[in-house]
N, C-alpha and C positions, 0 to 999 in steps of 0.2 A: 408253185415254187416249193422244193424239197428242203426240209431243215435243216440247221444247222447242226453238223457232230463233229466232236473232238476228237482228233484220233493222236494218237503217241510214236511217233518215227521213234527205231529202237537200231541201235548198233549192230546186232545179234541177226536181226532177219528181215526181210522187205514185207511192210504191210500194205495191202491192197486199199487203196482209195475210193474208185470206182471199174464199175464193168462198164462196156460200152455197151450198146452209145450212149454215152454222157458227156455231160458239160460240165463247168463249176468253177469256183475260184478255191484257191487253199492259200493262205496265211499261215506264217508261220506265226507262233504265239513267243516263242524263245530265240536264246542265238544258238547256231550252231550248222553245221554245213549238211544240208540234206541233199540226197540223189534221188534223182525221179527217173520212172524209167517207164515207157506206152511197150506193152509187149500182150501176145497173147496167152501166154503161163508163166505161174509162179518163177523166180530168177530164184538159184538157190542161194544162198543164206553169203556163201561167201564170194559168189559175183559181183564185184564191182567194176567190170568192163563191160564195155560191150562184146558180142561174139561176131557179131556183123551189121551192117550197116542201119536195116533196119530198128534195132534197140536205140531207145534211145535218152541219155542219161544227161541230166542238168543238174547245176547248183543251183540251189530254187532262193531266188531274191525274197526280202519279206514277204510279196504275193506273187502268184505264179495259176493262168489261168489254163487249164485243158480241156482236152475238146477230141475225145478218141470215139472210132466208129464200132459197129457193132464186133464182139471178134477178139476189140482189143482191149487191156484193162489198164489200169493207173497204180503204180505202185512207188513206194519212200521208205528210205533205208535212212539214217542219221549216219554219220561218216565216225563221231569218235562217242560223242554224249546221248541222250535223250534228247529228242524236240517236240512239242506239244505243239501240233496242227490243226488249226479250225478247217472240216470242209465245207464249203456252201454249193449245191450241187444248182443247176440252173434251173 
């Protein structure tokens, strides 16, 4: 089992969670509305749609578990504030 790291969802730009393949759970630690999005390269900073079907973007509840294949990676954006994210990778 891979450690536990905190990561900081930031308004500004999407930070990368994990590369596939990976598993994990992520918790948010704060309130605030985060965007998740399984894609194979960085989104730029001020995407917040999708461009096509395959992207794909959520409001992440207190916990929110993923599960993307090799290829694909995991990324979180905060919508207006900071949000402080535990990831727990499986």
């Amino acid at each position: 089992m891979a450690n536990t790291v905190n990561v900081t969802a930031t308004s500004t730009e999407w930070t990368i969670i994990a590369a596939g393949p990976a598993s994990g759970l992520l918790t948010s630690e704060g309130k605030g509305v985060i965007l998740y999005r399984e894609n194979s390269s960085l989104p730029a900073p001020s995407e917040i749609q999708p461009a096509h079907s395959q992207m794909f973007f959520k409001n992440m509840q207190p916990q929110f578990r993923y599960n993307v294949l090799a290829g694909q990676n995991v990324y979180v954006k905060a919508v207006s504030k900071d949000v402080l994210l535990t990831n727990t990778p499986d």
